[in-house]
C-alpha positions in Angstrom: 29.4 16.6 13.8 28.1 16.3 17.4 27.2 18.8 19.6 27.9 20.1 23.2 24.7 19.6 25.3 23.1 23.0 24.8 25.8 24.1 22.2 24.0 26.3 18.9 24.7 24.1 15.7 25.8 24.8 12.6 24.4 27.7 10.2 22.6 27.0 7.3 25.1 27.1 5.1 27.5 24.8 6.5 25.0 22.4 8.0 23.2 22.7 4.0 26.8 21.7 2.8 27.0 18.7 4.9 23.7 17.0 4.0 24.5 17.7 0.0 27.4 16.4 0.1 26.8 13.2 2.5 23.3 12.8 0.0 25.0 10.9 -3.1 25.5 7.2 -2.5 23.8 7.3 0.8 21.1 4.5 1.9 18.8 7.5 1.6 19.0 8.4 -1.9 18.9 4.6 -3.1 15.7 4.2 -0.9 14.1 7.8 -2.7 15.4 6.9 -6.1 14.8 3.2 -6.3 12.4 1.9 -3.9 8.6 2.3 -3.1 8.0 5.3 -0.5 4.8 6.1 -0.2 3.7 9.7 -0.1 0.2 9.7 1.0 -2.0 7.4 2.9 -2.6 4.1 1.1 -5.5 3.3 2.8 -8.5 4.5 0.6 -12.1 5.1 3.0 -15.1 4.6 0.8 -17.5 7.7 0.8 -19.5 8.6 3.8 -16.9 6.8 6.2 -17.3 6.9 9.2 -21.4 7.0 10.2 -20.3 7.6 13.9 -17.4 8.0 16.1 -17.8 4.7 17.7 -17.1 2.6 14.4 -14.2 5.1 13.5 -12.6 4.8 17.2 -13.3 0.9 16.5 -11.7 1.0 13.0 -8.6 3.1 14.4 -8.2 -0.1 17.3 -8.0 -2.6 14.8 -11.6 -4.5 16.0 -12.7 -6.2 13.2 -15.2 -8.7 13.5 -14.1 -11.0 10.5 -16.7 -13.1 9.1 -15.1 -14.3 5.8 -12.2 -16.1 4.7 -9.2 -13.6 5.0 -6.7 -14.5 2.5 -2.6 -14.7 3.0 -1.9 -14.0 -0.7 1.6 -14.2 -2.0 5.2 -13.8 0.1 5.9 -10.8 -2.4 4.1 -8.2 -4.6 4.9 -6.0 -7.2 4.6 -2.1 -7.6 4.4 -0.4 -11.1 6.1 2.7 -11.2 4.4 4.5 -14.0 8.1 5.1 -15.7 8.4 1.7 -16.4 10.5 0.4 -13.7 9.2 -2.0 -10.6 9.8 -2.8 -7.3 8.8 -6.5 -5.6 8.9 -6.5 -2.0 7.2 -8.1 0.9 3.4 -8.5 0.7 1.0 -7.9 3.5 -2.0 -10.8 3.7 -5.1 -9.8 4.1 -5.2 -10.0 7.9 -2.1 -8.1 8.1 -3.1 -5.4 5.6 -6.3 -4.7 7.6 -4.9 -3.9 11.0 -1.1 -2.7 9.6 -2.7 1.0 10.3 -4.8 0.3 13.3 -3.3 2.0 16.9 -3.4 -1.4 18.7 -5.5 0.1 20.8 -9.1 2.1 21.6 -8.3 6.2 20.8 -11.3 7.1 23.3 -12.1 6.2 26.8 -14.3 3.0 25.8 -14.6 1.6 21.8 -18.1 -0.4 22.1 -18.2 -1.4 18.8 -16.9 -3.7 16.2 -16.7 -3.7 12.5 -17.8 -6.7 10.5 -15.7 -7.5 7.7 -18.1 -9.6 4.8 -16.0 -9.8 2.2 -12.4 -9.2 1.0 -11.1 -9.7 -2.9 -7.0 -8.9 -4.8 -7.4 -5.6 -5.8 -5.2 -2.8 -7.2 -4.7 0.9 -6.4 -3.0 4.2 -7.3 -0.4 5.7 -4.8 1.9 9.1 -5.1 5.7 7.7 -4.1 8.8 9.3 -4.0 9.0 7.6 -8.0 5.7 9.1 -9.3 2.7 7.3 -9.6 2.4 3.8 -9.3 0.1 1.3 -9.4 -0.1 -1.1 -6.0 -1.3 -4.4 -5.2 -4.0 -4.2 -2.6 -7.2 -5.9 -0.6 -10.6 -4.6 -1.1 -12.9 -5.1 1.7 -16.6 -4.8 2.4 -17.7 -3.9 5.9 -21.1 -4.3 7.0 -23.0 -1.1 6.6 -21.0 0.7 4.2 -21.4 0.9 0.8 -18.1 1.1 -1.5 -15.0 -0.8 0.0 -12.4 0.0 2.5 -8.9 -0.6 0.5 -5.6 -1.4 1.7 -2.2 -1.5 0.2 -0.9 -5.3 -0.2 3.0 -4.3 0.0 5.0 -3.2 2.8 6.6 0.1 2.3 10.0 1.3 3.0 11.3 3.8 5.1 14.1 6.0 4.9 17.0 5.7 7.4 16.0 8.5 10.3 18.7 11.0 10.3 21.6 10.8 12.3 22.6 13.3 15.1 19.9 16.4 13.8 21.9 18.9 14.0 20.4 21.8 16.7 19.3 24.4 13.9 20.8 28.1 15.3 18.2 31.0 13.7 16.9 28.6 10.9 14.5 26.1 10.5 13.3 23.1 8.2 10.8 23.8 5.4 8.5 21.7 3.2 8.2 21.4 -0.2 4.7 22.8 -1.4 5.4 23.5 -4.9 7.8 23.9 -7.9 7.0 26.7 -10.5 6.6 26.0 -14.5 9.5 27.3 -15.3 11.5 25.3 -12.6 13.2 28.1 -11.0 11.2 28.9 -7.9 10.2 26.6 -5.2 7.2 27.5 -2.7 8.0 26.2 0.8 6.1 25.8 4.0 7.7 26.9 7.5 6.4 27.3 10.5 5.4 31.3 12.5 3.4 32.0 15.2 3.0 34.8 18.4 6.7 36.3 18.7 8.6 35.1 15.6 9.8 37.1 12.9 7.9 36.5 9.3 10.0 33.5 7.7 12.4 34.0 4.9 12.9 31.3 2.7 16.8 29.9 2.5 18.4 27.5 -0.2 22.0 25.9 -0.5 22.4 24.3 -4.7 24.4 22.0 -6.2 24.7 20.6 -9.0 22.6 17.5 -7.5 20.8 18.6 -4.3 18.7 21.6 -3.1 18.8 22.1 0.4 15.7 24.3 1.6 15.0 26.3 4.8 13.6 29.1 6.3 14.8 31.7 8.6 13.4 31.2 12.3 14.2 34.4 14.7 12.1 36.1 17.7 10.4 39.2 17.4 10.7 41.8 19.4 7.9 41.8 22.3 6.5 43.9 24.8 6.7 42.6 28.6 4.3 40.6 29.9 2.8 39.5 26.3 1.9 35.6 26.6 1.8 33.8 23.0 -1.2 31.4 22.3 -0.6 27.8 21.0 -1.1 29.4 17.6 1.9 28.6 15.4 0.7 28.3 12.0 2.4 27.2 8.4 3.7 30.3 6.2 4.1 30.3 2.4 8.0 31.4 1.9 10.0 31.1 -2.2 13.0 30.5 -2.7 14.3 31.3 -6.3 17.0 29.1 -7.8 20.2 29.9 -9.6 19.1 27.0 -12.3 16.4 25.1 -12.8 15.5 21.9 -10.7 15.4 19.6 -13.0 15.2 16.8 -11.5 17.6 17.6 -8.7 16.5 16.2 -5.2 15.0 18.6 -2.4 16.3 18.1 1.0 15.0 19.6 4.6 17.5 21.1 6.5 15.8 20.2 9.5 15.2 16.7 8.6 17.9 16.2 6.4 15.3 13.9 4.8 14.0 14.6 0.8 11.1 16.5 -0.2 8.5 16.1 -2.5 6.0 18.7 -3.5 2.5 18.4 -2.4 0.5 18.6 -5.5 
């Protein structure tokens, strides 16, 4: 529902109630449930990377000196979910897969050096998605001056569909998903504090699919004239579940996106 410029939104409950309900079916959960999401970096950095700031500002600007054949590979590659299931979709060469992560640009006031690329080979590698583990076509390559290789992920990954009108959250605020308990009834979240906020409470709206998570988000009261530092920091919160999760998804009520939990 849209919002009056300046208008509160929702409260937790109701805007909760909208993203569970408007979660089944949705391009979202298809994209969580059935395609390859990454949820980590895919780029693996051999040990002892970087020796200086120069060749990581070069290697975050995409220059690459390139002094062996680079190869295209195929249009598509597969991922392995480790639950059986796969996903082809389309593949990055090796050109592309070396510079997909790069700024386009130098990070720093001057990037003086270059990185030599030597060698590249087909290689495979083991990447947290939003489906477990899978296993991921990827290239290996050996840069001049480093020992152990510098690996990329061969597949493009998708995205899910940013969130549509966010609603503007009134005394509440989004939370992560840190960690789910043994027994499946308690969920450890991450929300945000700082100078002049209250300590957060954690908040959760269930259904019989969907767990929308949350945290309160209120001022504290402050004496006059106290400035707050830059100094907001993440605070553990729990939220304790009528059921277990089992396998229900985890949803941000800020982002209105899914959740999966850290470790």
């Amino acid at each position: 529902m849209a919002q009056s410029p300046g208008a509160p939104g929702p409260g937790f409950q109701t805007r909760a109630a909208e993203l569970a309900s408007g979660w089944l079916g949705s391009p979202s959960q298809q994209t969580w449930e059935s395609g390859y999401v990454p949820l980590e970096d895919t780029t693996r950095l051999p040990s002892g990377a970087f020796h200086s700031g120069a060749d990581k500002a070069a290697y975050e600007a995409g220059q690459f000196h390139v002094n062996a054949p680079l190869p295209y590979g195929p249009g598509k590659q597969t991922v392995r979910f480790d639950h059986g299931t796969t996903a082809t979709l389309p593949a990055l060469g090796a050109g592309q897969a070396l510079r997909a992560g790069s700024l386009g640009h130098c990070p720093t006031s001057s990037c003086p050096t270059w990185l030599t690329v030597t060698g590249v080979r087909a290689a495979t590698e083991r990447v947290r998605t939003s489906q477990g583990e899978a296993t991921v076509p990827a290239w290996a390559f050996v840069i001049q001056g480093y020992q152990g290789e510098f690996v990329f992920a061969a597949v493009k990954p998708q995205t899910l569909p940013e969130p549509v009108d966010p609603a503007r959250l009134n005394g509440y605020q989004g939370a992560r998903l840190v960690s789910v308990s043994a027994d499946g009834r308690t969920l450890t979240l991450g929300a945000v504090t700082g100078c002049g906020k209250q300590a957060p409470s954690g908040l959760v709206y269930e259904t019989k699919d969907v767990v929308v998570v949350g945290a309160t988000d209120k001022p504290a009261p402050m004496s006059p004239g106290t400035v707050c530092p830059a100094d907001a920091v993440m605070a553990r919160v729990q939220v304790h579940l009528g059921d277990v999760l089992d396998g229900r998804t985890v949803i941000n009520v800020g982002t209105g996106q899914p959740e999966a939990a850290v470790g």
